[in-house]
C-alpha positions as CSV (number, residue, x, y, z in Angstrom):
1,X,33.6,50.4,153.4
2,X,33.7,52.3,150.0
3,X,35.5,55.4,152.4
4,X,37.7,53.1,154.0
5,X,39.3,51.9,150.8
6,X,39.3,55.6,149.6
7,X,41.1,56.2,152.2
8,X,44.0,53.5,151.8
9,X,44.2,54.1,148.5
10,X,45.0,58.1,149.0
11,X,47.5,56.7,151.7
12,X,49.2,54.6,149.7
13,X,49.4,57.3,146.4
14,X,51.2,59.6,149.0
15,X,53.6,57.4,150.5
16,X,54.5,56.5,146.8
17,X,55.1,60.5,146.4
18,X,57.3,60.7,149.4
19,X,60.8,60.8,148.3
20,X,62.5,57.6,149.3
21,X,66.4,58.4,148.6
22,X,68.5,61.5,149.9
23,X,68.7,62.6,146.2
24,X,64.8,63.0,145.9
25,X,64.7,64.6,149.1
26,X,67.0,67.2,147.5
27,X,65.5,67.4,144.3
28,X,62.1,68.4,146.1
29,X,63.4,70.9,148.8
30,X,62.7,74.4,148.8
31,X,65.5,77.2,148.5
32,X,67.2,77.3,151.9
33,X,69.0,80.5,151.8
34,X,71.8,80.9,154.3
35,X,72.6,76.8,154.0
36,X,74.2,74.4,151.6
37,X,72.3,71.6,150.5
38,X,74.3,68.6,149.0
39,X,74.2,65.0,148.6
40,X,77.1,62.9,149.3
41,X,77.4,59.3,149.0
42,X,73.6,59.0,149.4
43,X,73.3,61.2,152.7
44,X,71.8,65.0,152.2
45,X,73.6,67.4,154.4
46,X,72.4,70.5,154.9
47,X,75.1,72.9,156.9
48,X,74.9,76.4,157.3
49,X,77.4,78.9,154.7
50,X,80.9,79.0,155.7
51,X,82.7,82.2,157.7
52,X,83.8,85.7,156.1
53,X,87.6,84.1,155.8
54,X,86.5,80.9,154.1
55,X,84.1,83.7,151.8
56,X,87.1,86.0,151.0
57,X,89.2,82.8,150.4
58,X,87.2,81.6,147.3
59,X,86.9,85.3,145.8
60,X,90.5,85.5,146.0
61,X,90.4,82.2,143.9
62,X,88.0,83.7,141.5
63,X,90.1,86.9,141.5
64,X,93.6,84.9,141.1
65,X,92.2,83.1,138.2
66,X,90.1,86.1,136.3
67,X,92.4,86.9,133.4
68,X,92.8,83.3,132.8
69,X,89.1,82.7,132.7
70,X,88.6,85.9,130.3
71,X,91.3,85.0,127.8
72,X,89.6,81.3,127.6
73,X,86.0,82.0,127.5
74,X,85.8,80.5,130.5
75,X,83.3,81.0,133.6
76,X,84.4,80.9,137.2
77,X,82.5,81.0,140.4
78,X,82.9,81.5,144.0
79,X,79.9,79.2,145.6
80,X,76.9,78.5,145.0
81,X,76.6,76.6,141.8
82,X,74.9,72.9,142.2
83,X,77.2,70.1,140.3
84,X,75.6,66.9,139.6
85,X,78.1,64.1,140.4
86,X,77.7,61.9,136.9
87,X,76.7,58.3,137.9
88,X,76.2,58.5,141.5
89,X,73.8,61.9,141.1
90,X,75.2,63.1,144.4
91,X,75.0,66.7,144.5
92,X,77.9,69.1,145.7
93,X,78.3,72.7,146.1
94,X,82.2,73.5,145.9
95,X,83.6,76.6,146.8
96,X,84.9,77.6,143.8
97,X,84.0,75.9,140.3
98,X,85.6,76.6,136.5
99,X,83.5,75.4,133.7
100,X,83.4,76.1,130.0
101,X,80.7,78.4,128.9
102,X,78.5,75.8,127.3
103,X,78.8,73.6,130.7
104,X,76.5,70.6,130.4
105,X,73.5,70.2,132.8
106,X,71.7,67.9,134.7
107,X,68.4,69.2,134.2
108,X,67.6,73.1,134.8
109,X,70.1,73.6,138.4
110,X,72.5,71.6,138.4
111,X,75.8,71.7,136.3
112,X,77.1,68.0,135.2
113,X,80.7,67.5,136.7
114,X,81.9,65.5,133.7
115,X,81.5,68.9,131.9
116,X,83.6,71.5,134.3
117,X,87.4,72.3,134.4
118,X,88.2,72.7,137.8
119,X,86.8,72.3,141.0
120,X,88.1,74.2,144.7
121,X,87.2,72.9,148.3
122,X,88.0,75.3,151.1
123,X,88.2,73.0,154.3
124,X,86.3,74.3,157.5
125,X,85.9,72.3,160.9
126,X,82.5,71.3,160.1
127,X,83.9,70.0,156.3
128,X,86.9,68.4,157.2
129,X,86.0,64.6,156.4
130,X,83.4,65.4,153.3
131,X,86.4,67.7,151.3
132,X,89.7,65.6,152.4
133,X,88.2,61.8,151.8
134,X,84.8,62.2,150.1
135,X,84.6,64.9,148.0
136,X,88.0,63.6,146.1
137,X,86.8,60.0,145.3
138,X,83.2,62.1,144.1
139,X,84.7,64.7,141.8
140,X,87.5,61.4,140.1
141,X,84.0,59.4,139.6
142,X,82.3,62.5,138.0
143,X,85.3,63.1,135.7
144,X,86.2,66.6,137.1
145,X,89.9,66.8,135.5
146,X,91.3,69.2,138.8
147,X,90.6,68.9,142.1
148,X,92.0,71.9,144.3
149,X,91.7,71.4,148.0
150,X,92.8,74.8,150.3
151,X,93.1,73.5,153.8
152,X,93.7,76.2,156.2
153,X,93.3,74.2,159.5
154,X,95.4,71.3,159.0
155,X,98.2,71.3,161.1
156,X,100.5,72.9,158.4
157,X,98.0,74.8,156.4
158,X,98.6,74.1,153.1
159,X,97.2,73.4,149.3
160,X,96.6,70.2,147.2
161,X,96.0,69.5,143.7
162,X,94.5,66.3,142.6
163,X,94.9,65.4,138.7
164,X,95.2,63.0,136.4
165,X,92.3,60.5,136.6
166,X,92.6,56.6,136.3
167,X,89.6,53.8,137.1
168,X,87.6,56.6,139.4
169,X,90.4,58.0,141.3
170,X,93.1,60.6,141.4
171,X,96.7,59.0,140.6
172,X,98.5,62.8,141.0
173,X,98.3,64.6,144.1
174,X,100.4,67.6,144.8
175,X,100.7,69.2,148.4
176,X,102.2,72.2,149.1
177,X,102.7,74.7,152.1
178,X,100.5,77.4,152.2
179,X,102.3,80.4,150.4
180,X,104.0,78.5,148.3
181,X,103.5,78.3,145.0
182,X,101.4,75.4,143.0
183,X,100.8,74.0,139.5
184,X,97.2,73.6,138.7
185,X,97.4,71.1,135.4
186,X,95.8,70.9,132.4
187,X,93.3,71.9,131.6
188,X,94.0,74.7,133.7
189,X,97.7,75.1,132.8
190,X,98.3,77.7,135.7
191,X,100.5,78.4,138.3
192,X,98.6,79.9,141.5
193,X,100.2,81.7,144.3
194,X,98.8,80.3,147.4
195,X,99.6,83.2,149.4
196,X,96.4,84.6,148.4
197,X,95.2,81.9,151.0
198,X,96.6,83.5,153.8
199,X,94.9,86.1,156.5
């Protein structure tokens, strides 16, 4: 009887462990190198790292914006940086992200998104619904002042900024044809020439 209820109670201690939301699934996982771990709006979704072209696309961001990141103290990076969605705690993994060199965190790996500049989305086929309807309504929540979305497989490939945040949601958004040139607004204050975008 005593080994019985030794028994439950280990049971019950590591169900209580288990992580019980998407987000504490991700906060427990191991590195997965070669895949992108995020969590949005409460679903963790693990895909594999996009192609050479969608690669070379966010280093010719990072490139693009270098001397404007040098003359502010700023920091860019292609990939690979975690930002924690403030309120929600969704976790994304844009293509491209522009912080300040102090950038707030949430806790040792993740970056908070009220604290960065700029964000950039490249869209791919397996991304097309998380960076066109999700990922806009996530960064305006987490108070990321620019949204730039590169969408090379849209039926006119072309380039949106989103800006200008009201009650959770973007109230500017800019489209233009791939090539053309775009205003990214302040913070950024730049003009980019979107024909950096194209193969």
């Amino acid at each position: 009887m005593v080994e019985e209820e030794h028994q439950t109670e280990s049971t019950h201690a590591s169900v209580a462990r288990s992580p019980l939301t998407a987000r504490e699934l991700f906060d427990v996982l191991p590195p997965l190198p070669g895949f992108r771990c995020e969590v949005i709006e409460g679903k963790l979704i693990v895909s594999p790292m996009g192609t050479p072209e969608h690669a070379w696309m966010s280093v010719a961001l990072h490139d693009a914006l270098r001397s404007l990141v040098q003359q502010r103290g700023w920091r860019g990076a292609p990939g690979l940086l975690n930002i924690c969605i403030a309120g929600p705690r969704d976790s994304l993994v844009p293509d491209y992200s522009l912080t300040p060199p102090a950038c707030p965190r949430w806790e040792e790996g993740e970056l908070l998104s009220s604290g960065l500049i700029m964000v950039a989305e490249i869209v791919s086929p397996g991304s097309i619904r998380a960076d066109r309807e999700e990922k806009p309504r996530l960064y305006a929540i987490g108070r990321v002042p620019v949204y730039l979305l590169i969408d090379p497989i849209g039926d006119t490939p072309g380039v949106t900024v989103f800006s200008d945040i009201k009650d959770d949601a973007y109230q500017t958004t800019t489209t233009v044809a791939m090539g053309t040139p775009i205003m990214l607004p302040p913070p950024v204050d730049f003009e980019l020439d979107t024909s950096i975008f194209k193969s």
